[in-house]
N, C-alpha and C positions, 0 to 999 in steps of 0.2 A: 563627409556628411552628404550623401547620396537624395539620404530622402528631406524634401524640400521642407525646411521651418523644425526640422529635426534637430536638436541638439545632443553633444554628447551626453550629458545631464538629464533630458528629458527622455531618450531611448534607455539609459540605465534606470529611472525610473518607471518606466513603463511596465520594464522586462523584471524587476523585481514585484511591483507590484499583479503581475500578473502570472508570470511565467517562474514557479517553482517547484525545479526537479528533486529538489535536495532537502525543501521544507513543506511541512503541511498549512493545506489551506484553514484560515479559522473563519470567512466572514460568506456569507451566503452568497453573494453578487458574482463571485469567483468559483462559486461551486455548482457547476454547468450541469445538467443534467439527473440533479438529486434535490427538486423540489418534490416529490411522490415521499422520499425516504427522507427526508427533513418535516415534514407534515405529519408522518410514521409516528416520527421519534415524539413531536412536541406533543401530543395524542396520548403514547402512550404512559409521556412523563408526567402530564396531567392527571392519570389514574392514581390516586393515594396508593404508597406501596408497591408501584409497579417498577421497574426497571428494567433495559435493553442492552438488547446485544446485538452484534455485528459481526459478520461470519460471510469470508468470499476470499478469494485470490488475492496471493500475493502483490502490491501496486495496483487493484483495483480503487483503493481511494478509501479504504474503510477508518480510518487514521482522522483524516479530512472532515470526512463527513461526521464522525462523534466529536472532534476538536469546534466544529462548524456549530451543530447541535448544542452542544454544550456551554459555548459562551452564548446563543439563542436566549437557550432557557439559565442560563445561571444570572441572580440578579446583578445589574451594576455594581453596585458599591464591593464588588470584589469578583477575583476568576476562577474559571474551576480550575478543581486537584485533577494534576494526570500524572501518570504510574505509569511505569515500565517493569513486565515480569522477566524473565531470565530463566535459564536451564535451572536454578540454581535456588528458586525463590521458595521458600515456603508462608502456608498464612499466618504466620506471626509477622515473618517480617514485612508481607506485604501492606497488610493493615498498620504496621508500625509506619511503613513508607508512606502511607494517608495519612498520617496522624502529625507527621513532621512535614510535611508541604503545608500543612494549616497555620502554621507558626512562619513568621517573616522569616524572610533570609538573616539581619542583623540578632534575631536570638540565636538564631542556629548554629551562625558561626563567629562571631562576635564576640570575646570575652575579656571580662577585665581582670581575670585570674579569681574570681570569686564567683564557683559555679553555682547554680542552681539545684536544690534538694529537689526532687518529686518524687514523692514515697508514696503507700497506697490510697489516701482517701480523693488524690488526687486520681480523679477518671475510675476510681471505686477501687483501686486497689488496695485499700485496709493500710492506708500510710499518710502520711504530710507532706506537703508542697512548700520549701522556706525561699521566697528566693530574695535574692541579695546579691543586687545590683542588677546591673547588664549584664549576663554571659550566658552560655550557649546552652540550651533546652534539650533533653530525650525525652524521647518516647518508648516507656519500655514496651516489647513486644508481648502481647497479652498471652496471657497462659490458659483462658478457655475462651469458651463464646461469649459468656457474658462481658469480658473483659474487652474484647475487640469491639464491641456493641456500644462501648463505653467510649472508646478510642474516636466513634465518630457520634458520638453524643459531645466530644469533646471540640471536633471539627466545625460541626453544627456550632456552638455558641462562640468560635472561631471565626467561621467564615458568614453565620447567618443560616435564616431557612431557605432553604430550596438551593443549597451549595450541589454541585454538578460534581462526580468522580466520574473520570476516565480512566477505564483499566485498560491500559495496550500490550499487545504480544501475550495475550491468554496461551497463543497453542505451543511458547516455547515452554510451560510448565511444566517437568516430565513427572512429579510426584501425583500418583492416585490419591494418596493423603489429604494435599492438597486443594485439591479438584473438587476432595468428599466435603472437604472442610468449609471451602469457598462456596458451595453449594447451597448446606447448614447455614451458613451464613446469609449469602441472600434472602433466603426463607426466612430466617427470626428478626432478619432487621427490616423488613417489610412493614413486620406489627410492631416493633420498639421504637424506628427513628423514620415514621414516614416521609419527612418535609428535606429525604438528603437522599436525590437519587445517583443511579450508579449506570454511567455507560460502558458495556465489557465489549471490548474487541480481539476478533481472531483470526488466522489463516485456515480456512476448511473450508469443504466444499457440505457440510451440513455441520452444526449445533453435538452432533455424537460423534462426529471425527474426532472434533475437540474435547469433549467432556465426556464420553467412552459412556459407563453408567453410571454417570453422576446427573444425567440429560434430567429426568424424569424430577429430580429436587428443584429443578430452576423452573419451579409451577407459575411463579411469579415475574418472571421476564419475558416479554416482547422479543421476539426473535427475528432479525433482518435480515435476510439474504441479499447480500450486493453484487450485483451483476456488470457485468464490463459495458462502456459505455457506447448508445449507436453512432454511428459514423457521423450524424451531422452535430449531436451532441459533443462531438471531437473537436467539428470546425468548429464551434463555439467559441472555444479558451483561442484559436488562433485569430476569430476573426474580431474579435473584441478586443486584443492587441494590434492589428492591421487599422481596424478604425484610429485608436488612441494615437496612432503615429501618421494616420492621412492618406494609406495604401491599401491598395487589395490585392488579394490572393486569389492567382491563377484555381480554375474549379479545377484542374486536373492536378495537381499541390494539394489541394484540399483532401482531394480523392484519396492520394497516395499517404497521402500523412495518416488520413481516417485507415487505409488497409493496414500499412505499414504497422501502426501502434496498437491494433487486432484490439480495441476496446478498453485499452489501460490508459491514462491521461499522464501518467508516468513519461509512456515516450512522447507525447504530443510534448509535454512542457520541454523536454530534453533537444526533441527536432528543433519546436519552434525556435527557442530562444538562439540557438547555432543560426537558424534561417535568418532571423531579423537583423541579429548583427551582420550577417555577411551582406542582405541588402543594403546597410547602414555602411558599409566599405566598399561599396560598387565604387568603380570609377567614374560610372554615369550618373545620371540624377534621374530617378526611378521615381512611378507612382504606382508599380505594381509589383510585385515580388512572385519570380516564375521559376524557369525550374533550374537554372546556374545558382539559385536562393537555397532551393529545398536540395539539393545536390549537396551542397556546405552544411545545409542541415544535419543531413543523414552522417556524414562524416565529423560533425562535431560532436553528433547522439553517440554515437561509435568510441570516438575518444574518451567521452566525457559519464558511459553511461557504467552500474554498478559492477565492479570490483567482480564481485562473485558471479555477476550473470558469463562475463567474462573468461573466467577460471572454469566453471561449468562448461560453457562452449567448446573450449581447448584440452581440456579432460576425455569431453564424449570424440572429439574427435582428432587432437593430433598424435597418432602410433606411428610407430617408425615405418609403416607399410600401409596403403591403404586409405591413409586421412582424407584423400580428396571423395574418396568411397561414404564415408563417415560424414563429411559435408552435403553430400548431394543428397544422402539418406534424409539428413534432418531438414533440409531446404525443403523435402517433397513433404514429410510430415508436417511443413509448418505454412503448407500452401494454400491450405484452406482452414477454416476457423472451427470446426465442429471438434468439438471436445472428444469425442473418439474419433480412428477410423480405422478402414481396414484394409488387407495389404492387398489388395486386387488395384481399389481406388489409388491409395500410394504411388502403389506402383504403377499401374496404365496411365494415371490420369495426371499423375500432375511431376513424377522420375521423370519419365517418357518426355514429357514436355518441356520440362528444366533442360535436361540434354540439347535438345532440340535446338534449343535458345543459345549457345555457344555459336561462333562461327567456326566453318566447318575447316577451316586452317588447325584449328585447337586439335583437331582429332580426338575429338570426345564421344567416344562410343558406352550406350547404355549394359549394366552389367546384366547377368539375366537374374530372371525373378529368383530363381532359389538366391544366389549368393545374395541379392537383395533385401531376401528376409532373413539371412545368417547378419544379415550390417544390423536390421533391425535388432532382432536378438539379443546380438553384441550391446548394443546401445541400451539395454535394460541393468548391464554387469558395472558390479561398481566399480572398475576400472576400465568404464565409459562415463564414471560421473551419475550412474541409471538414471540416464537422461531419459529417457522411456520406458513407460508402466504396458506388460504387455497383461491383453483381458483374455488371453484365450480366445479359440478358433482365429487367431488372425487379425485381432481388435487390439490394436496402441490407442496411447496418450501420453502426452506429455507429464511429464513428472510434476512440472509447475508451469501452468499457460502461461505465466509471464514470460518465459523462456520461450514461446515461439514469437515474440515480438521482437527478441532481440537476433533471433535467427532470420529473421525477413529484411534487420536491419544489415546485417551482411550479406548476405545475399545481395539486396539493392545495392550497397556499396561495390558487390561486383559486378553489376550490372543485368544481374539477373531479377527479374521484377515478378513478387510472390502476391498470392492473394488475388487475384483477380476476380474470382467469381462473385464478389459482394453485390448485390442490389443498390445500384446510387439512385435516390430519390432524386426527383427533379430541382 
């Protein structure tokens, strides 16, 4: 117990109440840097018939923020419905999936061996509802529009008016079917079930990546663009966990955590929570957390962070020849934050310089620019992972920005420190 009046009990609460990598945020106080886009949302859910969508980078928080949103505006006396789509989903069963979160857990799965009838007049399907006893409820999947319209007319006198649905993972849906349908649908139930609105969330960098042409149906939604978060809005989630425990954080920790994490709070919760334990196992008794803290950080973020960012990094770059080629390639791409760039900058400005930064025992000599841009190249083939989107004349991007976050996080781990050119406020 390093840091004074710190308990183990009290730093495990801290760190759960504050610091999560693994779960989404639901309560505002915790949701640093999206009062603009909570104000958005409550606005535009106030419009009779309107509903929103959310649309940005993978691990920018878009999860967070409609879970945050949504228990806002959904009344007390119950919480909202959240969904998960799939490769796999179409709109029958998704709307089935709203239909059975409105029903307790104990009908759902609870039974005394004497099921429950629901035939059609039950939610307008032309049948009878008999039930007898306690046991477990369906929802059948509706067979037109009317019938799905019905399904949360059934929710509504379920959960109440003004019940909140969260839709998440919109961009894994691959059917156009569905997309057409889900479209159709927001439209007619605007005017049928105004007082039950719908939060949709996606990965895209616009509203038509996701919904291709089905955009122009969704006349009635609110459309969010979520953007990665600024660097002091980063310090925020660390330094409101620093306070709760009685310590500060070195500005230059702050700094590096705000580069390192390139705008996703993903790694800040990842970094921090490795940092504060390690403070919390000093051998001394600390009231400031510096960089032997953020050091253990970076290395727990590393162990600790996803599975796939992981397997992606090791793909684009371990071959039986070359890989440290393939390293140094993405370190340079992922040195500065501008969503494109091009191979001149790459290469002069920030290859050149990574190199540099070696000691010169390593005998690390830079490759020249062609073979440089043959690594790049490489790095778009899917047996590189197409870690890199190339735009023509000479213009990359990353396949998914979240992915240079976790490349800056290796990198620092070897001691090569990326990102420096950010603007720190005073």
């Amino acid at each position: 117990m390093a840091i004074a009046d710190v308990t183990d009990d009290l730093i495990r609460q801290v760190l759960r109440e504050h610091l999560t990598p693994s779960a989404h945020i639901t309560t505002p106080e915790r949701l640093f840097g999206r009062g603009q886009s909570l104000t958005q949302i409550d606005r535009a859910l106030n419009s009779s018939g309107r509903h929103v969508f959310i649309h940005g980078d993978r691990g920018v928080g878009k999860t967070s923020l409609a879970l945050t949103a949504a228990y806002l505006e959904q009344p007390t006396s119950s919480e909202p419905i959240y969904v998960v789509c799939s490769e796999s989903t179409t709109f029958p069963d998704l709307i089935a999936a709203i239909g059975r979160e409105a029903i307790p857990l104990s009908e759902r799965f609870e039974s005394d061996g004497t099921p429950r009838e629901i035939g059609g007049q039950a939610f307008g399907f032309g049948g009878t509802f008999k039930p007898k006893g306690s046991a477990t409820v369906n929802i059948p999947e509706p067979a037109d529009m009317n019938q799905a319209i019905d399904i949360i007319r059934f929710v509504r006198e379920k959960r109440g008016a003004g019940t909140v649905i969260v839709v998440d993972e919109l961009e894994r849906v691959r059917s156009e079917s569905t997309k057409s349908q889900l479209a159709e649908f927001s439209n007619s139930l605007s005017s049928a079930v105004q007082d039950v609105k719908f939060i949709f969330c996606g990965i895209g960098s616009t509203v038509d990546a996701l919904l291709g042409a089905h955009r122009s149906a969704f006349r009635k939604i609110e459309t969010i663009a979520l953007e990665r978060l600024r660097h002091d809005e980063l310090w925020q989630i660390i330094e409101a966990v620093a306070e709760k425990l009685g310590v500060t954080v070195d500005r230059e920790t702050l700094i590096r955590i705000g580069q390192l994490s390139d705008g996703f709070p993903h790694y800040v919760h990842l970094i921090g929570e490795s940092m504060f334990w390690s403070a919390f196992d000093d051998e001394q008794k600390i009231t400031r957390v510096g960089a032997r803290h953020y050091e253990a950080g970076v290395r727990g973020a590393l162990e600790r962070t996803e599975a796939e960012h992981k397997s992606a990094y090791q793909k684009a770059t371990q071959k039986s020849k070359n890989t440290f080629d393939y390293e140094l390639a993405l370190w340079a791409m992922a040195d500065k934050s501008d969503t494109r760039r091009v191979l001149e900058s790459i290469y002069e400005e920030s290859y050149k310089r990574i190199v540099s930064q070696f000691p010169l025992d390593d005998d690390i000599r830079p490759i020249t620019r062609e073979r440089f841009n043959q690594r790049l190249h490489n790095l778009r083939k899917d047996s590189h992972g197409e870690a890199l989107i190339n735009h023509g004349s000479g213009w990359f991007s990353f396949r998914e920005n979240i992915m240079r976050g976790y490349v800056r996080l290796v990198a620092e781990s070897r001691g090569i420190k990326l990102a420096r050119e950010h603007f720190i406020p005073d």
